[in-house]
C-alpha angles and dihedrals in degrees: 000000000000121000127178120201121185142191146147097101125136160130110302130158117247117279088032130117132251133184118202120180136184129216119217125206122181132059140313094002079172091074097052124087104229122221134177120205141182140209120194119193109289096006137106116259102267122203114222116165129040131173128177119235097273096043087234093121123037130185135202136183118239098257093065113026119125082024107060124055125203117195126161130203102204086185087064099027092234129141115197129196112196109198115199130177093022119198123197088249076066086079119123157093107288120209135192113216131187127200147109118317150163127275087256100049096240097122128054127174105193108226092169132020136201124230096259128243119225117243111191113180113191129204 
């Protein structure tokens, strides 16, 4: 059984950092695509980061690249996110998702989720 777990939100003024990070248990993390994803009030859940299982390809949505960073330790079954530059409309619940994915890292299918952790930039 696969459970994500994942932490390192927070309040931060605009134009601040944050690391999340999400913790993997289970077995073979090397063989799932990663994703992170977030969901602010009102709005559809948006995936933002991807990377493939050996973090070789990653994968941002427009809104956050060259602000946003994913890395993954697969000794230590961890998958980071490094935000940069936040914005308020960076606002939002951030979720770590595992599941089956592309070589570059341009497709995910969630399979498993974590719990979320709230990021409020203000401004």
């Amino acid at each position: 059984q696969v459970q994500l777990v994942e932490s390192g939100g927070g309040l931060v003024q605009a134009g601040g950092s944050l690391r999340l990070s999400c913790a993997f248990s289970g077995r073979s993390f090397t063989i799932y695509t990663m994703g992170w994803f977030r969901q602010a009030p009102g709005k559809e859940r948006q995936r933002i980061a991807t990377i493939n299982g050996s973090g070789g390809s990653k994968h941002y949505v427009d809104s956050v690249k060259g602000r946003f960073n994913n890395s993954r330790d697969n000794t230590e079954k961890k998958v980071y996110l490094q935000m940069n530059s936040l914005k308020p409309e960076d606002t939002a619940v951030y979720y770590c998702a595992a599941g089956a994915g592309n070589s570059d890292a341009t497709w995910l299918k969630p399979t498993y989720w974590g719990q979320g952790t709230q990021v409020t930039v203000s401004s």
